[in-house]
N, CA, C and O atoms as a GROMACS GRO file, in nm:
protein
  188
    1UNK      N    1   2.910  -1.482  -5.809
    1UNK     CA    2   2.961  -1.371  -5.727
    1UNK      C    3   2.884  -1.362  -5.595
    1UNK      O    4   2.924  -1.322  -5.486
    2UNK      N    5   2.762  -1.410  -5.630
    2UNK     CA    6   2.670  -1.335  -5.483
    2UNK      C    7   2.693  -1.433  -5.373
    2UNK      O    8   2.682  -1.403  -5.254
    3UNK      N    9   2.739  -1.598  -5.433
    3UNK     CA   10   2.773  -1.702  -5.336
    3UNK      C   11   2.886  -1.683  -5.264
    3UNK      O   12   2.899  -1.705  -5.143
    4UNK      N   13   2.978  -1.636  -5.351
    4UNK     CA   14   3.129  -1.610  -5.263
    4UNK      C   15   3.114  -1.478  -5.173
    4UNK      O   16   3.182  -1.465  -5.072
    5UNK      N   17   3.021  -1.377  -5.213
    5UNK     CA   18   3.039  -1.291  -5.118
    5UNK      C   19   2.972  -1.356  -4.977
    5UNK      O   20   3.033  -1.347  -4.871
    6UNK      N   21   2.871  -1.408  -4.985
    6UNK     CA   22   2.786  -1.511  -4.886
    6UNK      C   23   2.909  -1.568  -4.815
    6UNK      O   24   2.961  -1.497  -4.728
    7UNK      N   25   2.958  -1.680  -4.840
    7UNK     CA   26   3.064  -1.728  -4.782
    7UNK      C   27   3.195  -1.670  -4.739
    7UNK      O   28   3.259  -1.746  -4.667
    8UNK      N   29   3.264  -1.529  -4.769
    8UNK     CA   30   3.311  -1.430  -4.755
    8UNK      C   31   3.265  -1.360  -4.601
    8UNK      O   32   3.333  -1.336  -4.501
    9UNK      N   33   3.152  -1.343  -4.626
    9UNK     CA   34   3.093  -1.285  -4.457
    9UNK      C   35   3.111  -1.410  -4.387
    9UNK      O   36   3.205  -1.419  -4.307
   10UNK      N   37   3.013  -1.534  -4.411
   10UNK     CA   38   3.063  -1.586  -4.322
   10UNK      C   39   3.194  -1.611  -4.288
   10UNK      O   40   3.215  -1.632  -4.169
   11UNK      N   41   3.274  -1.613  -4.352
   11UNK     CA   42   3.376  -1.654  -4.302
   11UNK      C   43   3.468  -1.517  -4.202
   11UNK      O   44   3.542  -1.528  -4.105
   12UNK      N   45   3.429  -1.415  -4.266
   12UNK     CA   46   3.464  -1.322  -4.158
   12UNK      C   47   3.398  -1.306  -4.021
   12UNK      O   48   3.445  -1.250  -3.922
   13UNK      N   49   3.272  -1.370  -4.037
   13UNK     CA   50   3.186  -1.339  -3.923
   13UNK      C   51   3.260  -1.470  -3.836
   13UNK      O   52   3.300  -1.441  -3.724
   14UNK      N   53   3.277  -1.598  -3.880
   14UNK     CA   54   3.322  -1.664  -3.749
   14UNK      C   55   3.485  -1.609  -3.678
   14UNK      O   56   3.518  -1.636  -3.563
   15UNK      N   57   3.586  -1.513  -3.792
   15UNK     CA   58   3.688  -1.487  -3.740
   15UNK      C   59   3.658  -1.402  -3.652
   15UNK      O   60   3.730  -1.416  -3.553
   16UNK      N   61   3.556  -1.293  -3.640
   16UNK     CA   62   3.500  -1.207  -3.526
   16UNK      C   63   3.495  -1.272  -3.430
   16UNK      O   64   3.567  -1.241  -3.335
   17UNK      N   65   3.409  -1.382  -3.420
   17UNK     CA   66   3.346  -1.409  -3.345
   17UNK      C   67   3.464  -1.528  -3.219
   17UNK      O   68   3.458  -1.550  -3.098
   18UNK      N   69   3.589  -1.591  -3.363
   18UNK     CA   70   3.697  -1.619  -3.214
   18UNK      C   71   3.744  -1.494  -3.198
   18UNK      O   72   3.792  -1.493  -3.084
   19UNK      N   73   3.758  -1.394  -3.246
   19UNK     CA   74   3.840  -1.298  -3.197
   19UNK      C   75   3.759  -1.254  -3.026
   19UNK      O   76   3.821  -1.249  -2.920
   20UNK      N   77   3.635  -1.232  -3.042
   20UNK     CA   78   3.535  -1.184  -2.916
   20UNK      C   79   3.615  -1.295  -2.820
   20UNK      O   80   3.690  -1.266  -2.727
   21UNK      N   81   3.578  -1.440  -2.868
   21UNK     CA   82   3.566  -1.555  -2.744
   21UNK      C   83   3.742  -1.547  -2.733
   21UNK      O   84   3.779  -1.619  -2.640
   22UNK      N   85   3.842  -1.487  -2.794
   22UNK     CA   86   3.980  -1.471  -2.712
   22UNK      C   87   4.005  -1.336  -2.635
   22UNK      O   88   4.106  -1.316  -2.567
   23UNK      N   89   3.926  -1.266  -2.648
   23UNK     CA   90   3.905  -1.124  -2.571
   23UNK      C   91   3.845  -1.178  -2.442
   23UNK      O   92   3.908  -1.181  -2.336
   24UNK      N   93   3.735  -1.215  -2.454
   24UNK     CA   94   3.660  -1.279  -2.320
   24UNK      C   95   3.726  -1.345  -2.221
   24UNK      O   96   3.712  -1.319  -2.102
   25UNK      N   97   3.824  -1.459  -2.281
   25UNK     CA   98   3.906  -1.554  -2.242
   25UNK      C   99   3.999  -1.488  -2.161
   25UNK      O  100   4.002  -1.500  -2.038
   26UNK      N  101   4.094  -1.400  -2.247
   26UNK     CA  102   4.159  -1.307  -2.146
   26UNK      C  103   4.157  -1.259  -2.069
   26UNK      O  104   4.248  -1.273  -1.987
   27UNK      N  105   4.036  -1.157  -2.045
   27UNK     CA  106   3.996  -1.088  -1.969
   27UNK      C  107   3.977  -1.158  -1.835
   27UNK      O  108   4.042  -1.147  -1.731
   28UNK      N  109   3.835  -1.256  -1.874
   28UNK     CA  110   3.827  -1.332  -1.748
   28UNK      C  111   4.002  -1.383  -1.689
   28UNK      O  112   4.055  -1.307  -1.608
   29UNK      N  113   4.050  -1.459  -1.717
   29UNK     CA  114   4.235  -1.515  -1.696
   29UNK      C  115   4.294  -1.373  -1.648
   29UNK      O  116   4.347  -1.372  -1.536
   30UNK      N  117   4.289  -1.251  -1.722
   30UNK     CA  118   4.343  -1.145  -1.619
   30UNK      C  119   4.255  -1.115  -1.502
   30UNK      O  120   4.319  -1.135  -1.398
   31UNK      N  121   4.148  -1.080  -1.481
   31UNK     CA  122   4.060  -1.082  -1.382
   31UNK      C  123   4.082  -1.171  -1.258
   31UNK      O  124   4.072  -1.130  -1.143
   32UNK      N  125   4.114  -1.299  -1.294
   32UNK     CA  126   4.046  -1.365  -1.164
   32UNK      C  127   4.244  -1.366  -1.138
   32UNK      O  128   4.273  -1.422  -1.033
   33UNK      N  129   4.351  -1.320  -1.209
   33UNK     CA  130   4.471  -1.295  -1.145
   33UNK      C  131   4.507  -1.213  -1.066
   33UNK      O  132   4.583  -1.212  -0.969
   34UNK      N  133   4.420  -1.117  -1.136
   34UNK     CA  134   4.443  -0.969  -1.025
   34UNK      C  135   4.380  -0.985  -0.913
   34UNK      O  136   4.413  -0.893  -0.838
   35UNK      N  137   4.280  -1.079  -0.846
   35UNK     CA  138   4.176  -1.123  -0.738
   35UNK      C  139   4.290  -1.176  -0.693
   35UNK      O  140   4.314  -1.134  -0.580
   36UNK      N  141   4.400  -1.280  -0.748
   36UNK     CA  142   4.442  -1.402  -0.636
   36UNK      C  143   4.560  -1.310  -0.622
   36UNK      O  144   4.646  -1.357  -0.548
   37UNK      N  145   4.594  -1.164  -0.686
   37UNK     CA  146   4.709  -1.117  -0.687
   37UNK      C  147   4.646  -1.012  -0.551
   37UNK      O  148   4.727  -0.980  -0.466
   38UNK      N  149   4.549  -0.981  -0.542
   38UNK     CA  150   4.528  -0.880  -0.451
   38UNK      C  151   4.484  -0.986  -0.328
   38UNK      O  152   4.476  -0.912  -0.230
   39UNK      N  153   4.453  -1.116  -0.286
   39UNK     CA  154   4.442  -1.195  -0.204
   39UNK      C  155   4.587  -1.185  -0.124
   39UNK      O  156   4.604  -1.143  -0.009
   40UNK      N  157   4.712  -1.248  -0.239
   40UNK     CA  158   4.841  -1.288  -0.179
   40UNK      C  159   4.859  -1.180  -0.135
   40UNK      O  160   4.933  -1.188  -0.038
   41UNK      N  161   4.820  -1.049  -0.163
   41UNK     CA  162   4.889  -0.877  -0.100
   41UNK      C  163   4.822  -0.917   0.054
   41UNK      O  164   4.901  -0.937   0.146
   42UNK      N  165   4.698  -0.926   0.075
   42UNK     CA  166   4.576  -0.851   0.194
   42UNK      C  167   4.646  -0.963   0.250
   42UNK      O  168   4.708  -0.929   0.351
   43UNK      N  169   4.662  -1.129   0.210
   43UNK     CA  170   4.786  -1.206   0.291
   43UNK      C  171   4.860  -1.143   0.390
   43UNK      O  172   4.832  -1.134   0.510
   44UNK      N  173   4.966  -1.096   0.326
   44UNK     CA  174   5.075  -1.032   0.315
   44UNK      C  175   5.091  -0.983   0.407
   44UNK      O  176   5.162  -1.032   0.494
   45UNK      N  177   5.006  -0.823   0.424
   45UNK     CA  178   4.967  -0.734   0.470
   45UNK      C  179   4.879  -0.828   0.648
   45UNK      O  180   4.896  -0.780   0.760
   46UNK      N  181   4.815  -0.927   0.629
   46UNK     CA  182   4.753  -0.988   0.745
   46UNK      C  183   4.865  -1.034   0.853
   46UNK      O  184   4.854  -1.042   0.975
   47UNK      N  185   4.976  -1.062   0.768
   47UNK     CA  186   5.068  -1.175   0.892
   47UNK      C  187   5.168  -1.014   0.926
   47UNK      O  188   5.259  -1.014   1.009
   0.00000   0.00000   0.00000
């Protein structure tokens, strides 16, 4: 019992842990869109 619970966490702990690194992923990918999205505006707005 005490092995499977062992392997049990881990195994939840690495699903955390892609869950974090696809949160991150996103974020940064929305981030640097809203930069090239507010670039093409101040563009825009320049000509």
């Amino acid at each position: 019992m005490g092995t499977e619970n062992k392997h049990t966490l881990r195994l939840a702990f690495f699903l955390a842990l892609m869950v974090v690194m696809l949160v991150v992923v996103s974020i940064d990918q929305f981030r640097s869109k809203g930069e090239d999205q507010q670039a093409a505006v101040l563009r825009v707005y320049a000509d």
